[in-house]
GULUM-842092 format. One line per 5 residues: number of its first residue (from 1); their letters; for each residue x negated, y, z negated of N, C-alpha, C. Coordinates in steps of 0.05 Angstrom, whole numbers, plus 5000, padded with zeros to 4 digits. Layout:
BEGIN
NUM> A> X Y Z X Y Z X Y Z  ...
//
This chain:
BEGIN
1> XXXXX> 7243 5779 3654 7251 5803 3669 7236 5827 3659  7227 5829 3628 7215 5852 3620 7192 5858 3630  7182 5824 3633 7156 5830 3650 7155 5840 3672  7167 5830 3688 7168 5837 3724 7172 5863 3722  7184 5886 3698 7188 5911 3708 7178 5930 3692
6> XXXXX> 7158 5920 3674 7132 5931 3660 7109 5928 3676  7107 5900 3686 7085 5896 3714 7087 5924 3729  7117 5938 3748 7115 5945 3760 7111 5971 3749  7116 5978 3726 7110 6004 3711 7076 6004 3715  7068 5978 3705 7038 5990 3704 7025 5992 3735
11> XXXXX> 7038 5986 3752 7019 5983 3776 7028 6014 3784  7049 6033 3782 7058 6063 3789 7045 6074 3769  7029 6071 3747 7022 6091 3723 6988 6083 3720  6975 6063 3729 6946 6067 3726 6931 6067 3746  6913 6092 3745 6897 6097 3762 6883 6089 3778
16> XXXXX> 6871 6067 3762 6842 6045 3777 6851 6034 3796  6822 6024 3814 6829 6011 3832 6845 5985 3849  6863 5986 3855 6878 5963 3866 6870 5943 3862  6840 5931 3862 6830 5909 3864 6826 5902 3837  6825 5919 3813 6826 5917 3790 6863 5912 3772
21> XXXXX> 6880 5930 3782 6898 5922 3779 6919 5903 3782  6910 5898 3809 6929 5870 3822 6910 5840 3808  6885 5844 3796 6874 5821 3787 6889 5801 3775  6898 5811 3759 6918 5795 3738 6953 5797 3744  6959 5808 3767 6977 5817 3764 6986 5792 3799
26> XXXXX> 6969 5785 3819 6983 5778 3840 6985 5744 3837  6991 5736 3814 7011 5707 3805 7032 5713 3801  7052 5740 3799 7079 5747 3798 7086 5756 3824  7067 5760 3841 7077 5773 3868 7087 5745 3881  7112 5733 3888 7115 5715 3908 7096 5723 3933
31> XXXXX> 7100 5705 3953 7084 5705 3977 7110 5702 3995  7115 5718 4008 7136 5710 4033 7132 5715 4067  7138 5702 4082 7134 5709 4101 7158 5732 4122  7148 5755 4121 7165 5774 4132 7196 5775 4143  7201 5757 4162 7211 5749 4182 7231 5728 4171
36> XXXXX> 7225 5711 4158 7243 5697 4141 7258 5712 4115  7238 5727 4105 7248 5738 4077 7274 5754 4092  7269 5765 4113 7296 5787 4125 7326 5775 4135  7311 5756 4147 7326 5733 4148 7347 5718 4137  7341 5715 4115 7351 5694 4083 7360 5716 4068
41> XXXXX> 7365 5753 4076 7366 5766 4055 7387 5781 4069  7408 5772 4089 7426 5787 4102 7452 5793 4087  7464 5808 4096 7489 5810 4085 7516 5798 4099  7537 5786 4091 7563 5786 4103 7565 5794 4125  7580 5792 4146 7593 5818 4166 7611 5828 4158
46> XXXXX> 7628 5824 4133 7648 5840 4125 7628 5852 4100  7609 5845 4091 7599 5873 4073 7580 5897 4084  7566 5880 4104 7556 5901 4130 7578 5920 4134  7603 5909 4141 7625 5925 4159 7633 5952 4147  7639 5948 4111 7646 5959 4089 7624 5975 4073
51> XXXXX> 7597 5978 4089 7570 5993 4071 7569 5981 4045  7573 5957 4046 7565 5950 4007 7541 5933 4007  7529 5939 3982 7497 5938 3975 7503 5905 3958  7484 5891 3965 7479 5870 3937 7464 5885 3918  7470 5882 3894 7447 5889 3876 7433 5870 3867
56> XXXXX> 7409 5864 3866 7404 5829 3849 7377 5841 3832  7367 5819 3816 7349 5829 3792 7322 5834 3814  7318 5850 3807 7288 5859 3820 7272 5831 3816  7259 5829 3839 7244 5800 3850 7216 5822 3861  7186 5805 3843 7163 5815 3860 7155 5801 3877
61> XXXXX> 7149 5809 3903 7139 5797 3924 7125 5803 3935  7100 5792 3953 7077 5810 3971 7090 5792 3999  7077 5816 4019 7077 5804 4052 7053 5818 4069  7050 5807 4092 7028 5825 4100 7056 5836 4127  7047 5864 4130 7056 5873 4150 7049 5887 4156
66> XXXXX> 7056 5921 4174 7040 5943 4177 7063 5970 4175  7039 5981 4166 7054 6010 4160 7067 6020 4188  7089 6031 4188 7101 6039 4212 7106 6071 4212  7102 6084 4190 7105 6115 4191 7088 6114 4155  7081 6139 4161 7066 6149 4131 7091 6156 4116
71> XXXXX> 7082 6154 4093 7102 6164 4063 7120 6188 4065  7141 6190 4060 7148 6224 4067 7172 6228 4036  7164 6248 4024 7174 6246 4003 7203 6262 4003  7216 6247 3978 7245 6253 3974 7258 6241 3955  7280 6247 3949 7297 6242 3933 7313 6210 3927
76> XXXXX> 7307 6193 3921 7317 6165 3920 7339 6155 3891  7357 6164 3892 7367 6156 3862 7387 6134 3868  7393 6114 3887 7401 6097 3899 7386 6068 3878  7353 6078 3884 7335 6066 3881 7330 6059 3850  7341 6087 3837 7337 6097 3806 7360 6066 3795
81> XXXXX> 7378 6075 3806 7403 6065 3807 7404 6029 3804  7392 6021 3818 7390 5995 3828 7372 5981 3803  7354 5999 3799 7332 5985 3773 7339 5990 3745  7367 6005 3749 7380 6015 3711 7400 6001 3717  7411 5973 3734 7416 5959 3721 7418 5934 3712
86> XXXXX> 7385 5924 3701 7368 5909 3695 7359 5918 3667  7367 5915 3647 7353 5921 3616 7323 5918 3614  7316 5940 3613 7281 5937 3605 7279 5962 3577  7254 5964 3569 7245 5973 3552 7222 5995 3570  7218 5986 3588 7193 6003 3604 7212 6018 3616
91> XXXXX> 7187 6040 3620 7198 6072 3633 7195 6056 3670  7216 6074 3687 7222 6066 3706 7196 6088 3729  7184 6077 3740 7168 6086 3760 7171 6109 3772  7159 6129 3782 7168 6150 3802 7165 6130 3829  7197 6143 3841 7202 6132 3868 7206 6160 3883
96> XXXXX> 7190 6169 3897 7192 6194 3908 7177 6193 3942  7186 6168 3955 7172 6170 3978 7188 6145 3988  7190 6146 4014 7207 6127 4037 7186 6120 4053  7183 6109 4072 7167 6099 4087 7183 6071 4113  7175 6066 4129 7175 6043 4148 7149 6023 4136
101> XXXXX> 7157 5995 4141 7137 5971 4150 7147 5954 4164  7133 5939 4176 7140 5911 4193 7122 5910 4208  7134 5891 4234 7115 5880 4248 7122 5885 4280  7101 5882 4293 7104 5897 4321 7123 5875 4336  7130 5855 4332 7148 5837 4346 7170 5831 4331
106> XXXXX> 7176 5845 4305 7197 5827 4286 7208 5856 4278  7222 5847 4250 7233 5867 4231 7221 5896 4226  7227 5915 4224 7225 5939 4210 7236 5943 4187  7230 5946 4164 7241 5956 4155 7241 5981 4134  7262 6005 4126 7252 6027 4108 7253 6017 4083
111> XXXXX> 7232 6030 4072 7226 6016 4039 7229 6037 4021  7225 6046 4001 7225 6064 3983 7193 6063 3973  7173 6083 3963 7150 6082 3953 7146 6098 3933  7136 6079 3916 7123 6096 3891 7098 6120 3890  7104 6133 3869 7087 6158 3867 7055 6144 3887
116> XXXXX> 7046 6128 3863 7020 6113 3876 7020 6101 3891  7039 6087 3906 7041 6072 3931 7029 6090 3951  7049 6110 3954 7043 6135 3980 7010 6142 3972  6994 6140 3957 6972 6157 3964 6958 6133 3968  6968 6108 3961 6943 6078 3978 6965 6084 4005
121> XXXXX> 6976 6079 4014 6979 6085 4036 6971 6105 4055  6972 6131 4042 6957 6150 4058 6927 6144 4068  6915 6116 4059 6886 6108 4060 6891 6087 4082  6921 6090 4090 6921 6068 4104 6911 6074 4138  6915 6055 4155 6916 6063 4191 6940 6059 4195
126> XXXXX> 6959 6061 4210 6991 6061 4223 6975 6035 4231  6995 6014 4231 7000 5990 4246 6969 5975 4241  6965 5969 4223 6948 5960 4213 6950 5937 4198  6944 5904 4202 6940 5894 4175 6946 5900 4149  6964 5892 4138 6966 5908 4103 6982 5891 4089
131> XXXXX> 6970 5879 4062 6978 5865 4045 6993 5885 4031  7025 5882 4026 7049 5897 4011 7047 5889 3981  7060 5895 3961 7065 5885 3939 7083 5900 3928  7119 5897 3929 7132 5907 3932 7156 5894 3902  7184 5900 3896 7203 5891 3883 7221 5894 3905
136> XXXXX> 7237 5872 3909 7265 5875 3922 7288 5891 3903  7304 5904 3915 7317 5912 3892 7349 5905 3906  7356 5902 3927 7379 5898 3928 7387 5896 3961  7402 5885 3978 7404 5892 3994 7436 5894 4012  7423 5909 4039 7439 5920 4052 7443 5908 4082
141> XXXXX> 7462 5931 4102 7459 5922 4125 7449 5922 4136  7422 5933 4132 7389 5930 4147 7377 5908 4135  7384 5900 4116 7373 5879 4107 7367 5886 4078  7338 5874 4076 7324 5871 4044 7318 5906 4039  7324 5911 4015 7308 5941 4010 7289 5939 3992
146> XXXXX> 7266 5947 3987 7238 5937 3968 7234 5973 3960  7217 5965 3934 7200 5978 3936 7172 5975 3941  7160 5994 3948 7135 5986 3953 7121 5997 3932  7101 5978 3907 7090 5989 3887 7067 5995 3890  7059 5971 3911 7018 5979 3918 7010 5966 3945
151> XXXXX> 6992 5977 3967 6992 5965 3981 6956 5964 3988  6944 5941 4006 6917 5929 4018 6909 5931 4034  6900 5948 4055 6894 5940 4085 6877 5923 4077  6890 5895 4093 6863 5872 4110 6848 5873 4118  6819 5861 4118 6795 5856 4128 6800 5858 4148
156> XX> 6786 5873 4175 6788 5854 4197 6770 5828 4199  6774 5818 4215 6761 5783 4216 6740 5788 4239
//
């Protein structure tokens, strides 16, 4: 666990390029497919009914989906919340940005974004191909809530 949330410390705190950082780092990202992960990550109808959150240990995962609105920054201590209570030794990320992803026929969903997330994203196109690399942190009656730590636009083909 110390790892998975030192991983995500270092991917919000160093500069270099994505392609340098995720080198060593995307054998901890599960691989999921969108649509299922939302799926398999629902809540009760009586905890939907009642607004109550799962909390579970932060899980890393990548997906490809597309950005559905740019970063817009704000206040998340929901978020703060969810990752203090998991024992680590690493300092906890700046989460200062919300955002949409999904897919033009499936899920939407709002994510939370890290300091560094939002400015690879701002490199991004709206609705675009994009490899995510995110932590689940708990979820609700929208479903899965993530953060988003770093994200890829795809080649086109």
């Amino acid at each position: 666990m110390r790892f998975v949330l030192l991983s995500l410390c270092m991917l919000s705190s160093i500069s270099t390029s994505l392609a340098d950082v995720l080198q060593d780092q995307r054998g901890i990202y599960k691989s999921v497919n969108l649509v299922q992960f939302v799926n398999k990550n629902q809540l009760s109808t009586q905890m939907a009914e009642k607004k109550q959150r799962l909390m579970i240990q932060p899980e890393p995962i990548q997906f490809q989906a597309q950005l559905m609105s740019m970063p817009k920054a704000g206040k998340f201590s929901l978020a703060y919340d969810a990752l203090q209570l998991w024992q680590s030794e690493s300092e906890l990320p700046t989460i200062d940005h919300s955002a949409f992803v999904g897919l033009q026929e499936g899920p939407v969903l709002g994510v939370y974004v890290t300091h560094e997330a939002a400015k690879m994203l701002r490199q991004i196109n709206l609705e675009v191909p994009t490899q995510f690399y995110a932590m689940h942190i708990y979820n609700y009656s929208k479903g899965p809530r993530l953060v988003i730590v770093a994200a890829q636009e795809k080649p086109q083909d």
